[in-house]
C-alpha positions in Angstrom: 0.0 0.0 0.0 1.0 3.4 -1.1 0.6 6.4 1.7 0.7 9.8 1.1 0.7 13.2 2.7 -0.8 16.2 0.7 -0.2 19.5 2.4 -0.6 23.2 1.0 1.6 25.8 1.3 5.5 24.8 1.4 7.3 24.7 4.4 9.5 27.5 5.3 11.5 27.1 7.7 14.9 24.9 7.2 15.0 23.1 10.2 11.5 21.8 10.5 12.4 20.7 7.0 15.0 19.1 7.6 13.0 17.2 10.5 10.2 16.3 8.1 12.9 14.7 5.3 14.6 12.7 8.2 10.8 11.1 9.1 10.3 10.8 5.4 13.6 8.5 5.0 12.6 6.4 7.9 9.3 6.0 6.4 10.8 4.2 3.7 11.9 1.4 5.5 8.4 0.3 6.7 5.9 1.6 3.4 5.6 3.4 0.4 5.5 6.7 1.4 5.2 9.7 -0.6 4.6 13.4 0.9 3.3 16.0 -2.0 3.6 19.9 -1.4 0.0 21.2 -2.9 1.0 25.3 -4.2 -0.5 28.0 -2.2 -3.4 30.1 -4.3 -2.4 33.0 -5.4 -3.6 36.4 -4.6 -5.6 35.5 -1.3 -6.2 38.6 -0.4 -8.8 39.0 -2.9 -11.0 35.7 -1.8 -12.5 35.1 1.2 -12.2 32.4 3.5 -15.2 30.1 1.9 -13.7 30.8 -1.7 -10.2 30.1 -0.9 -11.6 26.8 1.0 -13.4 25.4 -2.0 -10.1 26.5 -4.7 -7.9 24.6 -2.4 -10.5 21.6 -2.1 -10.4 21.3 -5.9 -6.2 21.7 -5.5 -6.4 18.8 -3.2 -9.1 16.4 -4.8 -7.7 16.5 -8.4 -4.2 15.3 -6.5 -6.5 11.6 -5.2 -7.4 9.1 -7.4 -11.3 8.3 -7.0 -9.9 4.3 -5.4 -7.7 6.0 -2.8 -9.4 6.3 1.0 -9.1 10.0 1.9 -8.3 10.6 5.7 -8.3 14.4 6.9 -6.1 15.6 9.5 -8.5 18.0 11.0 -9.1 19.4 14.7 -12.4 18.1 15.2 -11.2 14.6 14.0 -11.2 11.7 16.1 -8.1 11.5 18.7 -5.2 8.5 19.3 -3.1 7.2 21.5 -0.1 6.3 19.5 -0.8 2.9 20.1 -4.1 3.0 18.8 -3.3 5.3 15.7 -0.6 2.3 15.0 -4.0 -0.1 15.2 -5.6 2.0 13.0 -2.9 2.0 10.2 -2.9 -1.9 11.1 -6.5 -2.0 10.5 -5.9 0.4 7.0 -3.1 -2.2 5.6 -5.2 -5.4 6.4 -8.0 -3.8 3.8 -5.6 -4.1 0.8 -6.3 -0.8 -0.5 -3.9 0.5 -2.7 -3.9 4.4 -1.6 -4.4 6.0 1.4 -4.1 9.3 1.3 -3.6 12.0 4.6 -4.6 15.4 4.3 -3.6 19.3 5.8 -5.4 21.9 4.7 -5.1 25.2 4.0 -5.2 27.7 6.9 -9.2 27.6 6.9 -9.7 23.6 7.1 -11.7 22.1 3.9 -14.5 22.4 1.7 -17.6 20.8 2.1 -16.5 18.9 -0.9 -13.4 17.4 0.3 -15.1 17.1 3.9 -17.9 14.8 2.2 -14.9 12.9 0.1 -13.1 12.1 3.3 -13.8 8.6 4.9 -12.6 10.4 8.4 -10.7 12.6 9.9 -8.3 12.3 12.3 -7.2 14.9 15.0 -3.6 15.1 16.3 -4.1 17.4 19.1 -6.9 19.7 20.7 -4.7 22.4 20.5 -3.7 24.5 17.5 -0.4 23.9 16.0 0.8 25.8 12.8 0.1 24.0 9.3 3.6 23.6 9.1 4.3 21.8 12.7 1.3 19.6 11.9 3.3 17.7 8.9 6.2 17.0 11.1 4.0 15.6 13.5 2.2 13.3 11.8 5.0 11.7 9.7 6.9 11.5 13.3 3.3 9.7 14.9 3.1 7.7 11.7 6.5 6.4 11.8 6.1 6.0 16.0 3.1 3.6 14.5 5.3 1.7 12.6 7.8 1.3 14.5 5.2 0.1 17.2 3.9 -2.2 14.9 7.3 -4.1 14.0 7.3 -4.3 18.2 10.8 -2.3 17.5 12.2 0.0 20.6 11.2 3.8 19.3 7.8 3.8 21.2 7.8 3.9 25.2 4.9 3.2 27.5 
């Protein structure tokens, strides 16, 4: 199975980079793993929030194929343990899909039309954390899963 993160906006900052590529690499040793940087819009000042949610929404959906499962990494997703996040992806790889495909959104959250695409969202925190933060989070919590998974000594209780 093929997982992939799509994220808008690029990530500025070199050393959260640099922390994302290192989870990226580890990735590689458990899955096919491929992390796609969706453009920002351009002149945003000019839309409003709705507008610039459905544009990015239409970014995002022509980037998954109609057979992949869409998951949404959105605050009022539903909330894991690491251990129960690696269950999930367990759960994920046991249904033999070929695609399954993680998304962050643009600084608004998602359209109605990618919210009614999604098969469910998933929060990582109750708190706020920038867009950018957020990716190197979840590749870190999805290779904690692995790793957790393959009963290898990364994960603590």
């Amino acid at each position: 199975m093929q997982i992939k993160l799509l994220a808008v906006g690029k990530t500025d900052h070199k050393a959260l980079k640099s922390l994302i590529e290192d989870y990226v690499k580890r990735l590689s040793h458990y899955c096919r793993f491929e992390f796609e940087i969706l453009p920002d819009l351009k002149n945003t000042k000019n839309l409003d929030q709705n507008t610039q949610k459905i544009k990015e929404g239409e970014l995002i959906l022509s980037k998954i194929n109609t057979s992949s499962t869409l998951i949404l990494l959105d605050e009022k997703g539903k909330s894991f343990t690491s251990v129960k996040f690696s269950q999930f992806i367990q759960k994920q790889l046991n249904t033999g899909m070929k695609e399954l495909v993680f998304v962050i959104g643009g600084p608004y959250g998602f359209s109605e039309v990618v919210y009614q695409r999604a098969k469910q969202k998933i929060a990582l925190s109750e708190m706020t954390f920038s867009h950018q933060m957020i990716r190197l989070f979840f590749v870190e919590q999805l290779y904690r899963a692995f790793t957790i998974l393959k009963n290898e000594p990364y994960h603590h209780e």
